[in-house]
C-alpha angles and dihedrals in degrees: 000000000000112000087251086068091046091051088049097051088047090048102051082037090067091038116079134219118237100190095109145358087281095072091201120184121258100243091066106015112175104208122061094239092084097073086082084055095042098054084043090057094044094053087054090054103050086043088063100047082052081067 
């Protein structure tokens, strides 16, 4: 795992998924809804490393 991938698990760890009551994070969501929120959170992230 490249330190890239490491930021990235701690980053979607501290964001939740709101897909659902459960309010999961991100890093191990349990419905399937949180893909959406997922793929939101990773195109944040790789927004901020472009800057």
């Amino acid at each position: 795992m490249n330190k890239e991938n490491i930021e990235l698990k701690e980053y979607l760890t501290r964001m939740n998924c709101r897909g659902c009551y459960n309010h999961c994070p991100l890093s191990n969501p349990i419905c399937r809804r949180s893909k959406i929120f997922i793929d939101e959170a990773i195109e944040k992230f790789n927004n901020k490393l472009k800057k």
